[in-house]
Residue frames as qw, qx, qy, qz and C-alpha x, y, z in Angstrom:
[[0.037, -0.746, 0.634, 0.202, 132.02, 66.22, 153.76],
 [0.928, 0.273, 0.016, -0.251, 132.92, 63.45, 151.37],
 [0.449, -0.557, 0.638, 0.287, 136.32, 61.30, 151.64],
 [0.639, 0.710, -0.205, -0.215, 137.87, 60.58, 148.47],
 [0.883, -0.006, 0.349, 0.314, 139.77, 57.68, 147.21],
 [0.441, 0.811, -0.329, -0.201, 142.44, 59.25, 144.64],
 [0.911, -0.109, 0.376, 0.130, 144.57, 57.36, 142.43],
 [0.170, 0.818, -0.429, -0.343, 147.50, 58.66, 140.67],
 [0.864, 0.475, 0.000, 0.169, 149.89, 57.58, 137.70],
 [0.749, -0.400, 0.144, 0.508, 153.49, 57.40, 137.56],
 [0.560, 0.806, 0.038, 0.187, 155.85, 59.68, 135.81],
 [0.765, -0.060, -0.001, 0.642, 158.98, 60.77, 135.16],
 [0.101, -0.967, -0.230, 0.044, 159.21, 64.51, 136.12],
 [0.533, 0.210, -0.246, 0.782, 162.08, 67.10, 136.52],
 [0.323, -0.871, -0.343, -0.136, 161.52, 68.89, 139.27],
 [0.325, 0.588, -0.414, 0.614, 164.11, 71.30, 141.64],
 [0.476, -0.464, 0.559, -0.496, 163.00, 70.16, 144.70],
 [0.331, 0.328, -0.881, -0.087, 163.40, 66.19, 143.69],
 [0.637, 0.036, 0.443, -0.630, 160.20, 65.35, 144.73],
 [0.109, 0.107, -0.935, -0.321, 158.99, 61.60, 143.69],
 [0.526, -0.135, -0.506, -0.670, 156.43, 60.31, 143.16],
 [0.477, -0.189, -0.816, 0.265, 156.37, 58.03, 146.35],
 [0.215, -0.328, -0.605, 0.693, 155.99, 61.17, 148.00],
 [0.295, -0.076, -0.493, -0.815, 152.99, 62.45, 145.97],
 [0.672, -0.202, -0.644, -0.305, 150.89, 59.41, 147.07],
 [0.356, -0.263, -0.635, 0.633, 152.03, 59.67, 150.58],
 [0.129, 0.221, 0.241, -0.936, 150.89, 63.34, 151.01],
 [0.451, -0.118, -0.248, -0.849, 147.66, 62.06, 149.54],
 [0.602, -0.246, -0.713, -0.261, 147.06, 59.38, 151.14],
 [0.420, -0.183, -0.553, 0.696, 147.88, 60.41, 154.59],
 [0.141, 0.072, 0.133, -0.978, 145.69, 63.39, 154.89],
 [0.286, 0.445, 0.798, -0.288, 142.07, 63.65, 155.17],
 [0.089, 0.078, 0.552, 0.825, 140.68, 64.54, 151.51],
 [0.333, 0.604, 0.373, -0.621, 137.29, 66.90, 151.14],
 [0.299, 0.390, 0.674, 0.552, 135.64, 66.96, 147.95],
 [0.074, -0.515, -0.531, 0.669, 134.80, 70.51, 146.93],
 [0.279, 0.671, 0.556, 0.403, 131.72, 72.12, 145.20],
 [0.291, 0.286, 0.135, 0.903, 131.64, 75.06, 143.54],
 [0.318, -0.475, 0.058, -0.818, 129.66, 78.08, 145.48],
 [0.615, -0.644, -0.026, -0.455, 129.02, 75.91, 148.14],
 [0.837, -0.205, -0.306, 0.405, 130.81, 74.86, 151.35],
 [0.246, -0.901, 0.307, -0.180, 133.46, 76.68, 153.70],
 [0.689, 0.229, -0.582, 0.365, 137.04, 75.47, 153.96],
 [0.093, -0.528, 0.542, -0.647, 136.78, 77.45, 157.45],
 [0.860, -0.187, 0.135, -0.455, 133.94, 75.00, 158.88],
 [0.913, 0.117, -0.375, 0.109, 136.21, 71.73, 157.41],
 [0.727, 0.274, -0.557, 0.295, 138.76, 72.87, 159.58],
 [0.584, -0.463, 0.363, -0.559, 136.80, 73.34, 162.63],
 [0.950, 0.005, 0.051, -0.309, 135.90, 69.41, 161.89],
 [0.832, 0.284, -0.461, 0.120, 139.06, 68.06, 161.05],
 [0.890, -0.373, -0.198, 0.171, 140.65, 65.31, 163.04],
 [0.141, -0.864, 0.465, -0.130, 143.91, 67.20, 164.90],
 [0.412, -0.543, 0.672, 0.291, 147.03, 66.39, 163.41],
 [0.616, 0.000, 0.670, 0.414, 146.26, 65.05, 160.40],
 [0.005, -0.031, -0.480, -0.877, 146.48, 67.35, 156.76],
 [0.285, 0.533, 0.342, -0.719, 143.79, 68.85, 155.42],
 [0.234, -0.053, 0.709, 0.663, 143.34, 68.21, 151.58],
 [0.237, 0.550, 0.121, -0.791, 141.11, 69.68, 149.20],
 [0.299, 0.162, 0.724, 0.601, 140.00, 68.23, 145.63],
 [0.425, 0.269, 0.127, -0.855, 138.00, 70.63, 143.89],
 [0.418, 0.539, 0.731, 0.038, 134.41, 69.00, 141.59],
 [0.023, 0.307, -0.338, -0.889, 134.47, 70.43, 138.66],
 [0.074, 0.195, 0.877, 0.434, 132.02, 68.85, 137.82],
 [0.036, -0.732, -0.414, 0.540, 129.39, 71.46, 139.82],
 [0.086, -0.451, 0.196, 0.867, 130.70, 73.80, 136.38],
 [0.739, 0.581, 0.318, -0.127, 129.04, 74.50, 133.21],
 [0.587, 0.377, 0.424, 0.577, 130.89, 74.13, 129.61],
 [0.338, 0.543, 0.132, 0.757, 132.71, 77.34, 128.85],
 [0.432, -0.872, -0.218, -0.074, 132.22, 79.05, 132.26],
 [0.464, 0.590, -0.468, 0.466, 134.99, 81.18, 133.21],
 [0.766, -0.570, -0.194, 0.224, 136.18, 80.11, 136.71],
 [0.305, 0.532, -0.314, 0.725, 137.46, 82.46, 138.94],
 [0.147, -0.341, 0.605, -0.704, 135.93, 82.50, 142.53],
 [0.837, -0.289, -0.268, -0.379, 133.10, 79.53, 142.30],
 [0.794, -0.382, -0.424, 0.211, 135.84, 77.75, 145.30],
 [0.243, 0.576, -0.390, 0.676, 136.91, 81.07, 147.11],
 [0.669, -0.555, 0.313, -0.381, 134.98, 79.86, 150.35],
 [0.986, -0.034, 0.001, 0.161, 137.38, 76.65, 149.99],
 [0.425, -0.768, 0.248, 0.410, 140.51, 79.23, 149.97],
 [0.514, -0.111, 0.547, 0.651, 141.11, 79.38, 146.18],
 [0.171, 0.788, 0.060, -0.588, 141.02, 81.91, 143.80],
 [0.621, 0.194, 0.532, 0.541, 141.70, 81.35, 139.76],
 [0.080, 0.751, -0.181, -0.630, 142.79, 83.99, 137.17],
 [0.247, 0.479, -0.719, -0.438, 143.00, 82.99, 133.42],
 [0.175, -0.035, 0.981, -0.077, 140.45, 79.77, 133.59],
 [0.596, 0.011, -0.290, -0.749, 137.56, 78.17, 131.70],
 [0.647, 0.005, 0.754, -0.111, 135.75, 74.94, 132.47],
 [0.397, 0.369, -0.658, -0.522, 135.59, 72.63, 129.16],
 [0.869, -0.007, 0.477, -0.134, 134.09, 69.68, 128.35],
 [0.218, -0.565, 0.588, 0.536, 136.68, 68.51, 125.86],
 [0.708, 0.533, 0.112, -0.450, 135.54, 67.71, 122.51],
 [0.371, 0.730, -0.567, -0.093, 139.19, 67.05, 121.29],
 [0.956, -0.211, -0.202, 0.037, 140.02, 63.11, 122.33],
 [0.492, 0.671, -0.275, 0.481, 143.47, 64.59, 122.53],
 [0.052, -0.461, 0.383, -0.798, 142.72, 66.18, 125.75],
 [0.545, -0.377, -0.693, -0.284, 141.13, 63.55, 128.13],
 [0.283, -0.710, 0.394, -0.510, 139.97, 64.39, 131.35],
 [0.211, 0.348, -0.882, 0.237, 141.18, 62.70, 134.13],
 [0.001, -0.415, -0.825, 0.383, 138.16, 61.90, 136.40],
 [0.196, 0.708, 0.473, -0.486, 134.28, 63.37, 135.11],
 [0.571, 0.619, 0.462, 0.277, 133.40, 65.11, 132.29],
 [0.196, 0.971, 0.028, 0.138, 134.77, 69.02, 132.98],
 [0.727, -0.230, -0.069, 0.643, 138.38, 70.25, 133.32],
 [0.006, -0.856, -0.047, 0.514, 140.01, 73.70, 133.02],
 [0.763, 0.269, 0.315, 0.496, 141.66, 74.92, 130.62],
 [0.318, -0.489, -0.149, 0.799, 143.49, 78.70, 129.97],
 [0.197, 0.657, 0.595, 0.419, 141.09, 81.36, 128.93],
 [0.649, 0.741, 0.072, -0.154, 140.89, 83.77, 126.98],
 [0.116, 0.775, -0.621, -0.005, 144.97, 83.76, 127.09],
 [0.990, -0.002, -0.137, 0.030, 145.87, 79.91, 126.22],
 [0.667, 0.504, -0.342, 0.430, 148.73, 78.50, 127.96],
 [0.193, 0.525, -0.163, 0.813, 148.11, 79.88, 130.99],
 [0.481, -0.664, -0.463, -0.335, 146.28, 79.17, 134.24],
 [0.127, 0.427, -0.440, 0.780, 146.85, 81.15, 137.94],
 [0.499, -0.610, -0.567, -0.240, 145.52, 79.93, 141.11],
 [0.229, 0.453, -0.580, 0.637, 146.04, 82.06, 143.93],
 [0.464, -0.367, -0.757, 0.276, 145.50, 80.25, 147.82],
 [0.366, -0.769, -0.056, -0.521, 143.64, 82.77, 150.73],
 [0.669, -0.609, 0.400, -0.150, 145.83, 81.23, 153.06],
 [0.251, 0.515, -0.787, -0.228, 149.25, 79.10, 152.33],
 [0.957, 0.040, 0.114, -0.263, 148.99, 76.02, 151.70],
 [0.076, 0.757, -0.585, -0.280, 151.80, 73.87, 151.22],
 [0.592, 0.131, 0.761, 0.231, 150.89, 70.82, 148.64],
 [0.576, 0.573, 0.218, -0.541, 149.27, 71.30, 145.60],
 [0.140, -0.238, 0.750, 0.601, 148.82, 69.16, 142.28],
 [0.611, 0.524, -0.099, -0.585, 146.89, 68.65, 139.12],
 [0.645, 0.236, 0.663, 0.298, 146.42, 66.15, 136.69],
 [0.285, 0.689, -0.229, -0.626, 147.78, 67.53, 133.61],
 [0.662, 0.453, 0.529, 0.277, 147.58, 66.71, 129.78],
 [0.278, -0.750, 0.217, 0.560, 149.73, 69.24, 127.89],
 [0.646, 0.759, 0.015, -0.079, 150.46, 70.22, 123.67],
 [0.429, 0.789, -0.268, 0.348, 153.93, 71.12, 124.91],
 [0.452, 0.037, -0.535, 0.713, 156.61, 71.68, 127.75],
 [0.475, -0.755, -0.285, -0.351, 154.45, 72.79, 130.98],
 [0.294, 0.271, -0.529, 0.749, 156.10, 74.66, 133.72],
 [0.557, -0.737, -0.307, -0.231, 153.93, 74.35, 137.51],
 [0.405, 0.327, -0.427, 0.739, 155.55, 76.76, 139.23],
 [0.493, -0.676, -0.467, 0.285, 154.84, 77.57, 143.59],
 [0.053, 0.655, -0.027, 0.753, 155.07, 81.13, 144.86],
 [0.223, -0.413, -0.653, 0.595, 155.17, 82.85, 148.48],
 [0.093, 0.869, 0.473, -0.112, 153.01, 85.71, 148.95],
 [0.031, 0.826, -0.204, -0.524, 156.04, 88.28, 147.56],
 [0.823, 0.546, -0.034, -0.156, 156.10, 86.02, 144.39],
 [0.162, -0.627, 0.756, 0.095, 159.41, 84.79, 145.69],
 [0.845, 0.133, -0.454, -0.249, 159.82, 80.73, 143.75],
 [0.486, -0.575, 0.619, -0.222, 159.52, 78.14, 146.00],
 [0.510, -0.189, 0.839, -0.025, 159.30, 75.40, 143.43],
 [0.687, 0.409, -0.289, -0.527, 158.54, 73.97, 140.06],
 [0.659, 0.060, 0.739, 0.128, 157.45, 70.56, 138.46],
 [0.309, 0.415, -0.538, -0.666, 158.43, 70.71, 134.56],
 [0.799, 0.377, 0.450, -0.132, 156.33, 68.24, 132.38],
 [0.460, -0.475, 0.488, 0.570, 158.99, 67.79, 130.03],
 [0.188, -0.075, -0.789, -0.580, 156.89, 67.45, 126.09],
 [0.587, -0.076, -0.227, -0.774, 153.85, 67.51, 124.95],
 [0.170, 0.073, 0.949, -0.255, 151.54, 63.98, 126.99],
 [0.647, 0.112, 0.120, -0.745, 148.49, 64.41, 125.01],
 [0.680, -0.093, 0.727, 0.006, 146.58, 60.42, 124.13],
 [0.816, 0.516, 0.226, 0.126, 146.98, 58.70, 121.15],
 [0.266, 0.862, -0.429, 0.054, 150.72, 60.41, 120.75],
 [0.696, 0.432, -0.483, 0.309, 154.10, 59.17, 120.58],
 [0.247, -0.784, 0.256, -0.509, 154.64, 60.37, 124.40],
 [0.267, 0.285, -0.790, 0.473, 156.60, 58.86, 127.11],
 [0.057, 0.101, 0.724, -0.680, 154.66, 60.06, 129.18],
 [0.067, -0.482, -0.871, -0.071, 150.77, 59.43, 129.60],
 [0.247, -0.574, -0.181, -0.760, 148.18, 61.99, 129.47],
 [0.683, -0.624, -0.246, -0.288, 146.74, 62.79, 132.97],
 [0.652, -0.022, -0.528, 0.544, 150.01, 62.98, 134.94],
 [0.647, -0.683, -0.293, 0.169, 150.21, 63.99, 137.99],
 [0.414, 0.462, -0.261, 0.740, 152.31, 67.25, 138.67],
 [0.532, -0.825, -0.187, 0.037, 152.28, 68.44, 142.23],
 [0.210, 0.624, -0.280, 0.699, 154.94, 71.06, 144.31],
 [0.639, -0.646, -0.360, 0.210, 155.34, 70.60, 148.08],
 [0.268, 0.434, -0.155, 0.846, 156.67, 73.80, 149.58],
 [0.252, -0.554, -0.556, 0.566, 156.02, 75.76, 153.09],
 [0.115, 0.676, 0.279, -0.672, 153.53, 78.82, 152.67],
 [0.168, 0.260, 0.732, 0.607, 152.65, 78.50, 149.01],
 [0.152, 0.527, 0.463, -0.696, 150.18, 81.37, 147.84],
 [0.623, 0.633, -0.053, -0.456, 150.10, 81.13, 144.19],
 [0.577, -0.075, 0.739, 0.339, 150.61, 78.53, 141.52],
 [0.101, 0.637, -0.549, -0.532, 151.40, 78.88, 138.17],
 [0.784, 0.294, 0.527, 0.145, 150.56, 76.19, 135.21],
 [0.210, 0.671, -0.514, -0.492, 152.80, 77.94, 131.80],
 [0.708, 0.231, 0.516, 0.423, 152.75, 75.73, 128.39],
 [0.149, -0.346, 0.451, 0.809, 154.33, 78.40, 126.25],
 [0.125, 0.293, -0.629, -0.709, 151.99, 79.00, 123.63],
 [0.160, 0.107, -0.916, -0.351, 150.71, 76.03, 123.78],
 [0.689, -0.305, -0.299, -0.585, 147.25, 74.37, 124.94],
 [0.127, -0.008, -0.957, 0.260, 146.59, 72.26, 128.44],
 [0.513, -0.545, -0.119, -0.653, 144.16, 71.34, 130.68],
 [0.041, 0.404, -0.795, 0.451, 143.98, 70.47, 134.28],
 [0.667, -0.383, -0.469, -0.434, 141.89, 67.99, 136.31],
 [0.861, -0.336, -0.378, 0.044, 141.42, 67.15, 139.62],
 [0.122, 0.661, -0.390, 0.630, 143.11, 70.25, 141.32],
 [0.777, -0.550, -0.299, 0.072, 143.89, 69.14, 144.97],
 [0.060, 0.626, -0.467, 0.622, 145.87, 71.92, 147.88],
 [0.728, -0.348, -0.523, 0.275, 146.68, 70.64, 151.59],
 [0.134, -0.814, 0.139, -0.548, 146.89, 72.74, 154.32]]
C-alpha cells in the first residue's frame, strides 16, 4: 500500500450542496490515501489494514492502462465499476492530464462517463478538463440525486477560461453508488479519480 501526497487547485464551482474547496482538501488530507492498480489489489484487504477511525481513500493509477483500452472492471477488486470509458494518452495539448501520462475519457459515446461504487462510498472527485459545461452528478443505489458539482464552461489550456484545466470537482454525500460525469455533446477527460469510504 502506497500513501499519496495529492495536491489540488482552486476553483470556482456551483455546486447544490455548497461544498468549498477548503473542504475538498480536508477530506483529502485527513484520510489515509491508497494508490490503486489496475487488476491488482483488494479494497477488502486495505480495509482489514486500515488504521480505525480514520477514512479510507482510494486514487486509482491509470497509469497500469494501455492507450485506447476500454475501462470497465480493471479496479472492481478496489469497489469500482466504469461504464462508457477509454484510457487515452492525449495527443490534443488541449486536454492535459493532470498527473502521468493516461486519463479517461467517454467512449464510444463522448460526453459521457459512469462509475458505479460496490459499496457506498461517500466522497468522490476527479480532476477534470472539459470542451463545455460538465455536470458530476452523485446517486444512491435507487438513482435517487444526492448531489452535483457543475463546471460551469469549457477549462481546456491555452483558452480564454476562468477557470484552469485540471480542476478539481468532487461531491460529498452519505451512501453514494454511482457517479455521473455529463458534458453535453461535448468532449472531457478525467484524471486522478479518488472515492472515500
Amino acid at each position: 500500500m502506497v500513501r499519496r501526497g495529492v495536491v489540488v487547485k482552486q476553483a470556482t464551482l456551483e455546486s447544490d450542496t455548497a461544498l468549498k474547496f477548503a473542504d475538498c482538501k480536508y477530506v483529502l488530507e485527513n484520510c489515509d490515501v491508497y494508490v490503486a492498480p489496475a487488476w491488482r489489489g483488494q479494497l477488502q484487504d486495505t480495509l482489514k489494514t486500515a488504521r480505525t477511525g480514520v477514512p479510507v481513500c482510494v486514487c486509482l493509477n491509470l497509469e497500469d492502462l494501455k492507450c485506447f483500452e476500454p475501462v470497465e472492471r480493471q479496479y472492481e477488486q478496489w469497489g469500482v465499476v466504469f461504464q462508457n470509458s477509454i484510457a487515452i494518452q492525449p495527443s490534443n495539448p488541449a486536454f492535459p492530464s493532470h498527473s502521468g501520462l493516461i486519463v479517461l475519457m467517454g467512449s464510444p459515446k463522448s460526453g459521457l462517463i459512469e462509475a458505479s461504487f460496490l459499496q457506498p462510498v461517500n466522497y468522490v472527485s476527479a480532476y477534470v478538463t472539459s470542451s463545455q459545461r460538465l455536470v458530476m452528478s452523485a446517486y444512491d443505489r435507487d438513482r435517487q440525486l444526492l448531489g452535483q458539482t457543475i463546471l460551469p464552461g469549457a477549462n481546456l489550456a491555452n483558452s480564454d477560461s476562468a477557470v484552469p484545466p485540471n480542476t478539481l470537482l468532487s461531491v460529498t454525500a452519505s451512501n453514494i453508488q454511482f457517479v455521473t460525469f455529463c458534458a453535453f455533446d461535448g468532449q472531457f477527460t478525467i484524471d486522478d479519480f479518488h472515492f472515500c469510504i
